[in-house]
N, CA, C and O of each residue as an XYZ file, in Angstrom:
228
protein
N      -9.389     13.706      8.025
C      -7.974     13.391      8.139
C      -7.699     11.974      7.650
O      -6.749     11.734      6.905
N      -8.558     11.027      8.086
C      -8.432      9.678      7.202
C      -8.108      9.489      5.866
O      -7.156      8.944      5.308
N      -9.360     10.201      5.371
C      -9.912     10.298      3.813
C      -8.666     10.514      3.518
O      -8.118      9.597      2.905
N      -7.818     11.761      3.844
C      -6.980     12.231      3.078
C      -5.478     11.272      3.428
O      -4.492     11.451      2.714
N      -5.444     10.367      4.467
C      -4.388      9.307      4.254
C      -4.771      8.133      3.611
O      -3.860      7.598      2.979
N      -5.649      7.681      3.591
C      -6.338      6.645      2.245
C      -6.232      6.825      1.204
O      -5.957      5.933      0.402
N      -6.493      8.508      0.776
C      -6.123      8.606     -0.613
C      -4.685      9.015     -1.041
O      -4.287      8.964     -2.205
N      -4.092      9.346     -0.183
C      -2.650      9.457     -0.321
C      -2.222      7.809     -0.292
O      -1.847      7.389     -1.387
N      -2.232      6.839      0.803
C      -2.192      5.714      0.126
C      -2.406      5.257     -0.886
O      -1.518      5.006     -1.700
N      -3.465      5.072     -1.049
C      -3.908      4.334     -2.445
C      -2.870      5.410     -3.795
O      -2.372      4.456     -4.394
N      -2.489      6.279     -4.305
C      -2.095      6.945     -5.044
C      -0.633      6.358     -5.305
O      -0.091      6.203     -6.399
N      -0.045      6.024     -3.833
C       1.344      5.771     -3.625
C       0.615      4.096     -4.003
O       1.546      3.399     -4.407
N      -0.279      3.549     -3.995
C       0.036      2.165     -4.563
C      -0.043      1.825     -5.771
O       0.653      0.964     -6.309
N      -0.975      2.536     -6.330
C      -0.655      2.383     -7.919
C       0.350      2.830     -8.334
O       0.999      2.089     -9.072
N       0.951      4.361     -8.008
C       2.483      4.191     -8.370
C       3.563      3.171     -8.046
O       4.677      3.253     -8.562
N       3.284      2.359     -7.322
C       4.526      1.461     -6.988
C       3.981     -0.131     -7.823
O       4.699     -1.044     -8.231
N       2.517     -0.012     -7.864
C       2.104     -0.789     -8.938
C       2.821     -0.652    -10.327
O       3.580     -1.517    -10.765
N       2.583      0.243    -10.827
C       3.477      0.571    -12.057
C       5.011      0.639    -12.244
O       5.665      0.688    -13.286
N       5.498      0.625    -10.645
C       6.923      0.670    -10.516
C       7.386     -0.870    -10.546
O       8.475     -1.267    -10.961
N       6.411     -1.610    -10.057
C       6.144     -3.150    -10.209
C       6.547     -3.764    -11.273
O       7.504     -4.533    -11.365
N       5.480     -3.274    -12.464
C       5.531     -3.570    -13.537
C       6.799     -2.977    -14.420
O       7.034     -3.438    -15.537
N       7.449     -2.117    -13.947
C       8.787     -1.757    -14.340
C       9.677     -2.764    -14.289
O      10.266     -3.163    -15.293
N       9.859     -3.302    -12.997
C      10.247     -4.310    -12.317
C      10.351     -5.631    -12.812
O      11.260     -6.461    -12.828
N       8.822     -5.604    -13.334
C       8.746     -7.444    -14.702
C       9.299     -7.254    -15.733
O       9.444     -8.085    -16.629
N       9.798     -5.765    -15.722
C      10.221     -5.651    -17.395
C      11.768     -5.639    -17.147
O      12.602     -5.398    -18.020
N      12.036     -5.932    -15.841
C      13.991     -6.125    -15.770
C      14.019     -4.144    -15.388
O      15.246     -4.231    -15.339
N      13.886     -3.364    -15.245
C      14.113     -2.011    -15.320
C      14.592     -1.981    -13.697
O      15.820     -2.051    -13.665
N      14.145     -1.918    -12.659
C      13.878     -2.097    -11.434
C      13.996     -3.664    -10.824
O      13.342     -4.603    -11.277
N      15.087     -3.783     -9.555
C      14.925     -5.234     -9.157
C      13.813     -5.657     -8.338
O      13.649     -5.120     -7.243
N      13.010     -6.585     -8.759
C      11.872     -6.884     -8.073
C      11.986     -7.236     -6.627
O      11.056     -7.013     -5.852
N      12.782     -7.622     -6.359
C      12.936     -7.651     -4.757
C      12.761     -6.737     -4.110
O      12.299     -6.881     -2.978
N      13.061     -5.539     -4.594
C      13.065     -4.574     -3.793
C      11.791     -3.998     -4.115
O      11.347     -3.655     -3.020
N      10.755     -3.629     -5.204
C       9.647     -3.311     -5.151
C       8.713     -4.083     -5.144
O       7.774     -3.704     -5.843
N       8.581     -4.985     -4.656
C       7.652     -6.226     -4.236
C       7.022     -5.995     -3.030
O       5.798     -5.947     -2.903
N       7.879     -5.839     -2.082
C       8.124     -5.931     -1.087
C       7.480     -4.085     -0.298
O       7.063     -3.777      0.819
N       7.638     -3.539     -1.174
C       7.060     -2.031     -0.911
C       5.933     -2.329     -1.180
O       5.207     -2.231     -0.191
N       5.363     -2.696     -2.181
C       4.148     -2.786     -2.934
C       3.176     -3.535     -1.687
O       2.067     -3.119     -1.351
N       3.782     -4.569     -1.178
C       2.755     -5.647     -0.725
C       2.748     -4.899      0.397
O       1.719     -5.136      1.029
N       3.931     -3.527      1.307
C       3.582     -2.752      2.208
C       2.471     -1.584      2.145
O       1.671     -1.171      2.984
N       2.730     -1.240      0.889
C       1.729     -0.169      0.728
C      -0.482     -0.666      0.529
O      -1.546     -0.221      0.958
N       0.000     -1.803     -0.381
C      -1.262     -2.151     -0.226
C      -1.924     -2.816      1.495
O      -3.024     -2.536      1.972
N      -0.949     -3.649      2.076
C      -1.883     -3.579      3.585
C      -1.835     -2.584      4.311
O      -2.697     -2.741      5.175
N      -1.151     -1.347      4.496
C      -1.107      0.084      5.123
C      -2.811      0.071      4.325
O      -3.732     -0.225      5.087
N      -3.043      0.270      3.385
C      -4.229      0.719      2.728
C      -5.487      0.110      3.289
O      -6.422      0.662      3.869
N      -5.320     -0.992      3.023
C      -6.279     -2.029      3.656
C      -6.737     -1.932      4.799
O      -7.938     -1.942      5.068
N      -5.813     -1.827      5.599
C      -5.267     -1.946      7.385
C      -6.391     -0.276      7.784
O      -7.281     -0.151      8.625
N      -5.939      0.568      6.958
C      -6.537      2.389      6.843
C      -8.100      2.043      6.585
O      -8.546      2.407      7.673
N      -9.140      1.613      5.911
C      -9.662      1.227      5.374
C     -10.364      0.007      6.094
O     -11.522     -0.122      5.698
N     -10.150     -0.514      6.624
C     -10.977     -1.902      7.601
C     -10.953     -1.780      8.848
O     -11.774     -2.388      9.535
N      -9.851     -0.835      9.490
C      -9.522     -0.400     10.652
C     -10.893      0.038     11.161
O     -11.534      0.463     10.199
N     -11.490      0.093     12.120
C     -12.501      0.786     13.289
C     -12.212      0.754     14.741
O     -11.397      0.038     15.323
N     -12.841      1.454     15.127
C     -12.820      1.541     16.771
C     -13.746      0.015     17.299
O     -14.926     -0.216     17.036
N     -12.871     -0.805     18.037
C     -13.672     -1.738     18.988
C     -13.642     -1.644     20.353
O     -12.649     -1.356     21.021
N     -14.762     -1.893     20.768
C     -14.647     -2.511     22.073
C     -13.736     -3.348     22.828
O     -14.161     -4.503     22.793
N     -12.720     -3.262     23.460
C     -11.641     -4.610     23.689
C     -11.995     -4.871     25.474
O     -11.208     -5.386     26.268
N     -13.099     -4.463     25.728
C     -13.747     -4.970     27.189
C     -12.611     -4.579     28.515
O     -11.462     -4.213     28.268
N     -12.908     -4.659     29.303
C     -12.648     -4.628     30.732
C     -11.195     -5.250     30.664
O     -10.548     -5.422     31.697
């Protein structure tokens, strides 16, 4: 079940990567996909570094 939200992440970040780069080209206002982008990549990250800890007593 992970696997398959990691890779659904990551898929949605290179598309918004490229929606990015739409974005440098004036097509799309960068404010507004900047700001997705830098969400989608720590959702990814966050999916991905996340583990179970110990948080004690």
């Amino acid at each position: 079940m992970k696997l398959r939200w990691i890779l659904l992440l990551t898929i949605i970040t290179i598309i918004l990567f490229f929606i990015n780069l739409l974005a440098l080209m004036e097509v799309f206002p960068i404010y507004i996909t900047s700001p997705l982008l830098f969400i989608a990549i720590f959702i990814t990250l966050y999916l991905i570094n996340h583990r179970k800890t110990f948080k004690g007593l």
